[in-house]
mmCIF entry with sequence, helices, sheets and N, C-alpha, C, O atoms, coordinates in Angstrom:
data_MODEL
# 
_entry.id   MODEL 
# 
_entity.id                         1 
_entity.type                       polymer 
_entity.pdbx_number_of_molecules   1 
# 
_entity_poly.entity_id                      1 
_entity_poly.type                           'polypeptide(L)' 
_entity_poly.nstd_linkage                   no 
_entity_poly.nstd_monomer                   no 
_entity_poly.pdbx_seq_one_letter_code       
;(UNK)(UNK)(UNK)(UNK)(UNK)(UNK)(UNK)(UNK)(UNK)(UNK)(UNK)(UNK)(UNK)(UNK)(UNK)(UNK)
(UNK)(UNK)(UNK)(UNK)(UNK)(UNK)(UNK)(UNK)(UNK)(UNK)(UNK)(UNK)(UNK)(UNK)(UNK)(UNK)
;
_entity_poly.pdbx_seq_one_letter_code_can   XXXXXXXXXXXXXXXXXXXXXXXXXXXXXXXX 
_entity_poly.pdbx_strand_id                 A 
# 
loop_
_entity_poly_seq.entity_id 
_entity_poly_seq.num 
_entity_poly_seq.mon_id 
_entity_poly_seq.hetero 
1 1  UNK n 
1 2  UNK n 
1 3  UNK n 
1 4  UNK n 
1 5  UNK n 
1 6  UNK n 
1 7  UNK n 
1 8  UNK n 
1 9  UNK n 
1 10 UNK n 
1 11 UNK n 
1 12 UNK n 
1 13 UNK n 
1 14 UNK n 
1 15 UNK n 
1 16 UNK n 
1 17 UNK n 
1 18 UNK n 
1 19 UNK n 
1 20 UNK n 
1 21 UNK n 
1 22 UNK n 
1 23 UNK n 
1 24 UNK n 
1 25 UNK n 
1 26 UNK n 
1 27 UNK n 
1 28 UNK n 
1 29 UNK n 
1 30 UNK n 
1 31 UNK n 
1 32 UNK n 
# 
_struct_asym.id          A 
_struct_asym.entity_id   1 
# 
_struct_conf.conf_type_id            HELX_P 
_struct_conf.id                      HELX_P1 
_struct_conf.pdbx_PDB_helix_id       AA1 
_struct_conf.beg_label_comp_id       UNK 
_struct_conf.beg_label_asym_id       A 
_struct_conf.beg_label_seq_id        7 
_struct_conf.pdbx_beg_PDB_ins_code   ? 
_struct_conf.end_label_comp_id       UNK 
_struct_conf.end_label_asym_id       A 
_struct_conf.end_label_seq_id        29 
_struct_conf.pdbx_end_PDB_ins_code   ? 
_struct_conf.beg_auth_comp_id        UNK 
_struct_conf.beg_auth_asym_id        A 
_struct_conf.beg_auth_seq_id         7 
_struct_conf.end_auth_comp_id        UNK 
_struct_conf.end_auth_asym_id        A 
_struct_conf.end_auth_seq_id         29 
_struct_conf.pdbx_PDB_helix_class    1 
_struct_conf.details                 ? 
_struct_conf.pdbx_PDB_helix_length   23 
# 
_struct_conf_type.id          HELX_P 
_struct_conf_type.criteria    ? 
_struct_conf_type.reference   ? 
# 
loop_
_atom_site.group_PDB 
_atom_site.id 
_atom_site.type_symbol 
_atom_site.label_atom_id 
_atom_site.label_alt_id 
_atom_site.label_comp_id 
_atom_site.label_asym_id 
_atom_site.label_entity_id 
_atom_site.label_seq_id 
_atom_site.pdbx_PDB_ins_code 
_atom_site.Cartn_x 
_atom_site.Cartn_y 
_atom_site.Cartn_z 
_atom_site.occupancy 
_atom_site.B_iso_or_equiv 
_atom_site.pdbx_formal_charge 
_atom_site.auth_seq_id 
_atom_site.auth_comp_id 
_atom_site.auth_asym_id 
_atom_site.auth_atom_id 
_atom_site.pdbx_PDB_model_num 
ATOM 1   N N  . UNK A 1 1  ? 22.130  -3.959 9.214   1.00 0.00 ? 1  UNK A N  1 
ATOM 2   C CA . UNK A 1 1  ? 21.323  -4.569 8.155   1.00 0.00 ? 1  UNK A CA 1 
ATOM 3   C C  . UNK A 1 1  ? 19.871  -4.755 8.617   1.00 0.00 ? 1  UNK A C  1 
ATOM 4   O O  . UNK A 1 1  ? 18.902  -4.458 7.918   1.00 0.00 ? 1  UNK A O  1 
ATOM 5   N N  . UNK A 1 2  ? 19.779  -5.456 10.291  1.00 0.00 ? 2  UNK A N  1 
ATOM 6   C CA . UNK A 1 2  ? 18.303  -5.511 10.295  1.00 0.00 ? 2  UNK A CA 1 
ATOM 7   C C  . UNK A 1 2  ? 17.427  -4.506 10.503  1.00 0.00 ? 2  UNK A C  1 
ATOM 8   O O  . UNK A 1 2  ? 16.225  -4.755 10.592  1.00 0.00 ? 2  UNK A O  1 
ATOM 9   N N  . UNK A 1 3  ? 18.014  -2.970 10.629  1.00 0.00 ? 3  UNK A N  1 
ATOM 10  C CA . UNK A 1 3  ? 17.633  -1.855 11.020  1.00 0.00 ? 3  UNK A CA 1 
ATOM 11  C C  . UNK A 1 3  ? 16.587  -1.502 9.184   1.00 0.00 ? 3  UNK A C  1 
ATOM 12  O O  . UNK A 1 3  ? 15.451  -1.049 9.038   1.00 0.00 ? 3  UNK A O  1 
ATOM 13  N N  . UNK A 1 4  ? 17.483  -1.898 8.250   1.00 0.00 ? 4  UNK A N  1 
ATOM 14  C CA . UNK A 1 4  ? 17.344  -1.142 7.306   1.00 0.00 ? 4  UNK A CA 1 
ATOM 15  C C  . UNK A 1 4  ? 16.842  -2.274 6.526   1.00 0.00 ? 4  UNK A C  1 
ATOM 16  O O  . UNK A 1 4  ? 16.758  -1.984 5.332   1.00 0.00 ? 4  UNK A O  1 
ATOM 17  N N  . UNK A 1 5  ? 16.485  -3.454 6.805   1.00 0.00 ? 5  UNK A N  1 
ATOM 18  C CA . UNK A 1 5  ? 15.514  -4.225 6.276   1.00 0.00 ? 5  UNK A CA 1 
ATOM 19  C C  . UNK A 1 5  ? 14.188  -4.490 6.623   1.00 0.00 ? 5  UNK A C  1 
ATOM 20  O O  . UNK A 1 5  ? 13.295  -5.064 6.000   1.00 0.00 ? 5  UNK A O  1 
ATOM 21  N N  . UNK A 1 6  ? 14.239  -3.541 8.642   1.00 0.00 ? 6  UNK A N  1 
ATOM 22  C CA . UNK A 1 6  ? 12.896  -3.117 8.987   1.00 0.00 ? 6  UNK A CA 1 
ATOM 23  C C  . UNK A 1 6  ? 12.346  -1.714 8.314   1.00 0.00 ? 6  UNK A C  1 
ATOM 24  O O  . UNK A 1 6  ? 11.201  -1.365 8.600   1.00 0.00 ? 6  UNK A O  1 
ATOM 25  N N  . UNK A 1 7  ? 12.886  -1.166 7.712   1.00 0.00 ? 7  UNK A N  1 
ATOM 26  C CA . UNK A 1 7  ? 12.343  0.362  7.427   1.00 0.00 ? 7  UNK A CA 1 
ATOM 27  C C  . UNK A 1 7  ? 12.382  -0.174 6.109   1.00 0.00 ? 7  UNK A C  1 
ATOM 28  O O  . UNK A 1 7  ? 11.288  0.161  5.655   1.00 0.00 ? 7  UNK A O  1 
ATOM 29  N N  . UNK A 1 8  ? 13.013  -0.837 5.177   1.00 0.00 ? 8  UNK A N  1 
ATOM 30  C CA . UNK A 1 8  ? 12.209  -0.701 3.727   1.00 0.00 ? 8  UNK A CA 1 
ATOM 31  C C  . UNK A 1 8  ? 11.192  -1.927 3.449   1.00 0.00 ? 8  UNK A C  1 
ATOM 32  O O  . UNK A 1 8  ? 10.757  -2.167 2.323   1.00 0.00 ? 8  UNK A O  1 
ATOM 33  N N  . UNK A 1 9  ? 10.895  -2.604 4.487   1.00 0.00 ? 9  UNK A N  1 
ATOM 34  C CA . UNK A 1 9  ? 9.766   -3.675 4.860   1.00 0.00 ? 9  UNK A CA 1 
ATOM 35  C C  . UNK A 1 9  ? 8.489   -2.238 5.012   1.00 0.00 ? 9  UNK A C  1 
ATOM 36  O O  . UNK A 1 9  ? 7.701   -1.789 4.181   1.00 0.00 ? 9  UNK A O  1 
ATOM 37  N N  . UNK A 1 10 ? 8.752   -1.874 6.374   1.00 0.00 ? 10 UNK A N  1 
ATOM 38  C CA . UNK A 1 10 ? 7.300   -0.511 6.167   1.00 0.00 ? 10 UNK A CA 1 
ATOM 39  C C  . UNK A 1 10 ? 7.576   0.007  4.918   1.00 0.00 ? 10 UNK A C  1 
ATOM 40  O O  . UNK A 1 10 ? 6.780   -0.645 4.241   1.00 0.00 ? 10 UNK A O  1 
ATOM 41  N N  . UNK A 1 11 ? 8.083   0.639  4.243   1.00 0.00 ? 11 UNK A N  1 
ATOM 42  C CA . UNK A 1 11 ? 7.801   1.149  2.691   1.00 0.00 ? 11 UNK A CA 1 
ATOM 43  C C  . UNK A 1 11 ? 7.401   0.486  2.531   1.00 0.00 ? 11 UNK A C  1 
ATOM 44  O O  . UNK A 1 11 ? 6.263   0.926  2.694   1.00 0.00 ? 11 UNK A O  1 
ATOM 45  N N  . UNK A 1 12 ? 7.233   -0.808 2.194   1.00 0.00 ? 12 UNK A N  1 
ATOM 46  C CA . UNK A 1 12 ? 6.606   -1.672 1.300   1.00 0.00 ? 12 UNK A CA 1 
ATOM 47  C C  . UNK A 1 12 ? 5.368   -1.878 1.821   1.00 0.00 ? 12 UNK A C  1 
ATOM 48  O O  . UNK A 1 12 ? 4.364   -1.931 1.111   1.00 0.00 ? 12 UNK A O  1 
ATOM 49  N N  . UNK A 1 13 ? 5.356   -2.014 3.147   1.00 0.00 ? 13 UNK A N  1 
ATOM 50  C CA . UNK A 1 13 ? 3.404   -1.990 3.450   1.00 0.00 ? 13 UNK A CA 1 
ATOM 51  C C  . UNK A 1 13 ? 3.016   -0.937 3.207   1.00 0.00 ? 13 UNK A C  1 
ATOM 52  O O  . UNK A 1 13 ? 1.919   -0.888 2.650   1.00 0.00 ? 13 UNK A O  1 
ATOM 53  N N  . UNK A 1 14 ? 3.735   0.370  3.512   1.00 0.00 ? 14 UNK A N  1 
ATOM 54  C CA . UNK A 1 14 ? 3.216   1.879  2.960   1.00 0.00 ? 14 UNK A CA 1 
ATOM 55  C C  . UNK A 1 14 ? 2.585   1.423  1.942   1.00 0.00 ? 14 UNK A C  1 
ATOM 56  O O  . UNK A 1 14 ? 1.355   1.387  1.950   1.00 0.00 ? 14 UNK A O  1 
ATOM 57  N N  . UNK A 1 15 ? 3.414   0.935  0.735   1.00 0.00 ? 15 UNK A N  1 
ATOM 58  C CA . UNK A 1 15 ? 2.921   1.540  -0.688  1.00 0.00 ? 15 UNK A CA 1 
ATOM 59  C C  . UNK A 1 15 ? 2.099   0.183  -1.160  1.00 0.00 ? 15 UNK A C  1 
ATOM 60  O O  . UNK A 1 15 ? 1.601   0.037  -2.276  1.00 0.00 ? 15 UNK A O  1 
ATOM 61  N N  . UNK A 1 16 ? 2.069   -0.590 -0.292  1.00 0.00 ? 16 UNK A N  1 
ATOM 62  C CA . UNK A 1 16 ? 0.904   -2.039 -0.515  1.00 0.00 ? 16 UNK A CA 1 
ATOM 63  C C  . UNK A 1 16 ? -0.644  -1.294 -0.115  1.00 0.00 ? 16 UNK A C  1 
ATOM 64  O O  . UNK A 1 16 ? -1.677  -1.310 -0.784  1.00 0.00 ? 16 UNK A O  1 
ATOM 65  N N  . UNK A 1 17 ? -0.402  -0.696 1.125   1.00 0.00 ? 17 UNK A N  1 
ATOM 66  C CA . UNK A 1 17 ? -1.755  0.102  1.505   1.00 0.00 ? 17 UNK A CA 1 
ATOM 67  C C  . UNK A 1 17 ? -2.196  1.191  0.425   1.00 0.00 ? 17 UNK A C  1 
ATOM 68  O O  . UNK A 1 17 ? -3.247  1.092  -0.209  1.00 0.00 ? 17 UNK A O  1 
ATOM 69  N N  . UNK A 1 18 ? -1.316  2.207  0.282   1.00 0.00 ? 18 UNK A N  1 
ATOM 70  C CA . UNK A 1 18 ? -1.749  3.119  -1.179  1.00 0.00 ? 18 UNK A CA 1 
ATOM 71  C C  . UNK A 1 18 ? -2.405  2.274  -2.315  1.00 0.00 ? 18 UNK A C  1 
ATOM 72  O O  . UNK A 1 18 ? -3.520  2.583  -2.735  1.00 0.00 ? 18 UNK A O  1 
ATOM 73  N N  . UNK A 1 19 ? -1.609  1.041  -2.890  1.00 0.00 ? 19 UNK A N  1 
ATOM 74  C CA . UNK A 1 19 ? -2.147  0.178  -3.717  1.00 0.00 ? 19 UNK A CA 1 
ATOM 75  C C  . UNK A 1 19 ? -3.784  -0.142 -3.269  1.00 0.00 ? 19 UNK A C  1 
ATOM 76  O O  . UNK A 1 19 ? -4.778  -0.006 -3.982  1.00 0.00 ? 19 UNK A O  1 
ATOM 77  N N  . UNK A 1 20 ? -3.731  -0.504 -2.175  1.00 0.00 ? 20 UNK A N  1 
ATOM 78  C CA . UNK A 1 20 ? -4.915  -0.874 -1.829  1.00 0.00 ? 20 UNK A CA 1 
ATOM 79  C C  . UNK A 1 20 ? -5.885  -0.426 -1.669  1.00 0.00 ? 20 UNK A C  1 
ATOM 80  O O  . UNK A 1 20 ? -6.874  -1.052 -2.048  1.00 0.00 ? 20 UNK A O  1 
ATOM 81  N N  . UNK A 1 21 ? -6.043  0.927  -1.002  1.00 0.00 ? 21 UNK A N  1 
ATOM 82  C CA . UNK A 1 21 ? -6.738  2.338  -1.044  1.00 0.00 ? 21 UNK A CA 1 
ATOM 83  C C  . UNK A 1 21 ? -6.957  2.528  -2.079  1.00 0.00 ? 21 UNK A C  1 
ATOM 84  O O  . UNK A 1 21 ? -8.146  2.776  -2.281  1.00 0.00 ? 21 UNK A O  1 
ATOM 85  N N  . UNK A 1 22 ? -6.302  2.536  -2.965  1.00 0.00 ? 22 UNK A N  1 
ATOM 86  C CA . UNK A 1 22 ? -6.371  2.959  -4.652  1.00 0.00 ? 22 UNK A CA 1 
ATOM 87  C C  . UNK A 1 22 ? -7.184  2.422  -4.876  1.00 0.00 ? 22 UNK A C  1 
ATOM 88  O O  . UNK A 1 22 ? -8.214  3.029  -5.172  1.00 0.00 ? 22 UNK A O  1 
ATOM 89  N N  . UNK A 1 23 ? -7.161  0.798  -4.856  1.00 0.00 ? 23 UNK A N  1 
ATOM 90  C CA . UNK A 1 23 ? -8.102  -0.315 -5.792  1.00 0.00 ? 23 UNK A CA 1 
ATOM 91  C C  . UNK A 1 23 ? -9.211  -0.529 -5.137  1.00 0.00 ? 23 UNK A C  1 
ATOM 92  O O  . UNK A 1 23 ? -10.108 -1.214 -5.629  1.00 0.00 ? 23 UNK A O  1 
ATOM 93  N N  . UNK A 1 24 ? -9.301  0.019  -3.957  1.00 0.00 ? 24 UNK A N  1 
ATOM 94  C CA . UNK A 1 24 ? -10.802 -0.189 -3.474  1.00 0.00 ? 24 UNK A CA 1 
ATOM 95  C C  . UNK A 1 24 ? -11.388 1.077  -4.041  1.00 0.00 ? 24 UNK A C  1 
ATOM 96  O O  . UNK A 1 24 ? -12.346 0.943  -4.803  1.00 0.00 ? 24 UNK A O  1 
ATOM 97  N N  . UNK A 1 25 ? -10.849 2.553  -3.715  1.00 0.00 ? 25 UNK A N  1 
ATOM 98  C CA . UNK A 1 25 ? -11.361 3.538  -4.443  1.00 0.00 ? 25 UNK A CA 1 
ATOM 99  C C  . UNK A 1 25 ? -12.039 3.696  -5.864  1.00 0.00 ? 25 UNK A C  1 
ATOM 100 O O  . UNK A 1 25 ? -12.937 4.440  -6.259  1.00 0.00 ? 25 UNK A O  1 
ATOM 101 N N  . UNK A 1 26 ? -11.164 2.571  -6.582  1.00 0.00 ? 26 UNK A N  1 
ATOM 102 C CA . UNK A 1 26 ? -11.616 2.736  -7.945  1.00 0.00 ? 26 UNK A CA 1 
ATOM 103 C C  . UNK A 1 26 ? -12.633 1.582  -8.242  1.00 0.00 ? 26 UNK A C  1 
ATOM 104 O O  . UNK A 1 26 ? -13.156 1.465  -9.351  1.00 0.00 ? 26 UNK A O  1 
ATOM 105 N N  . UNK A 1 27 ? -12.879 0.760  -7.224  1.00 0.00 ? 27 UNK A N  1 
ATOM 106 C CA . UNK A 1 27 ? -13.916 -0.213 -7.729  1.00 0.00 ? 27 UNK A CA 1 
ATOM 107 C C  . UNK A 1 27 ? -14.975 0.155  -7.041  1.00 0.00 ? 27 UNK A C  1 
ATOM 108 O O  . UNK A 1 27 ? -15.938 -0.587 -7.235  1.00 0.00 ? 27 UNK A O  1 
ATOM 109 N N  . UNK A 1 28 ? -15.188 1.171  -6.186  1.00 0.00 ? 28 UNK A N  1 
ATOM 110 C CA . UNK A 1 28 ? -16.323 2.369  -5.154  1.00 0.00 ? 28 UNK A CA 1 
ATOM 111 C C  . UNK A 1 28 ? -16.791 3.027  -6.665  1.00 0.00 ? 28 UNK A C  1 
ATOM 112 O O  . UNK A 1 28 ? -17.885 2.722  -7.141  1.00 0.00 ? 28 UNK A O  1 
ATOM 113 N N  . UNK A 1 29 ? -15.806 4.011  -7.412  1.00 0.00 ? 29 UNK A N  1 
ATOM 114 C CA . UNK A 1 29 ? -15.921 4.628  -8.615  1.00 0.00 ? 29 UNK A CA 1 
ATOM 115 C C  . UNK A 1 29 ? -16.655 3.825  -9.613  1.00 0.00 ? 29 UNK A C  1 
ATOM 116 O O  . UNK A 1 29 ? -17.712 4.343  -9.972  1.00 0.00 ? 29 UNK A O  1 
ATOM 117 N N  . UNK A 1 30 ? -16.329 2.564  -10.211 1.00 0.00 ? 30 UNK A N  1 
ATOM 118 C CA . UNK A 1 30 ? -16.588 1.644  -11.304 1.00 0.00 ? 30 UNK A CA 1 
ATOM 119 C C  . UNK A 1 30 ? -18.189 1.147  -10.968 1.00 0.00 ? 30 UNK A C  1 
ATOM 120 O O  . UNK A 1 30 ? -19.124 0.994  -11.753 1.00 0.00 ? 30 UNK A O  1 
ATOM 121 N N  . UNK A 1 31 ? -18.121 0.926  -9.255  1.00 0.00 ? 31 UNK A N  1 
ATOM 122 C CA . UNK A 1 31 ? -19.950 0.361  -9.262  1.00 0.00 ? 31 UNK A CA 1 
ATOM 123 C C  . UNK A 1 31 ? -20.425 1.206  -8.917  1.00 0.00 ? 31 UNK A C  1 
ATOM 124 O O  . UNK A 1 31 ? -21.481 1.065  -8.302  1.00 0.00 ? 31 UNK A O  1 
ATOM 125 N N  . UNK A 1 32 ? -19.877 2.517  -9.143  1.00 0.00 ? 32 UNK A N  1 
ATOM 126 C CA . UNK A 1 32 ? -21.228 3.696  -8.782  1.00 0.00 ? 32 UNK A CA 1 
ATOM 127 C C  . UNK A 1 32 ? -21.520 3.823  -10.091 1.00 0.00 ? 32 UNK A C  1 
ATOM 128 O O  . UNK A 1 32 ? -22.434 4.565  -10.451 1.00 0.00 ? 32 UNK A O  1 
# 
């Protein structure tokens, strides 16, 4: 169990960082 509650913990920062990358990207886009 704690094997596989450490690996879908990183997914979740994975796709927190994409989120985040994203929303900085698009507010780079919005004040240009």
């Amino acid at each position: 169990m704690e094997n596989i509650l450490e690996e879908y913990a990183g997914l979740i920062m994975a796709i927190i960082m994409v989120f985040v990358i994203n929303g900085l990207f698009f507010k780079v886009l919005i004040g240009v």
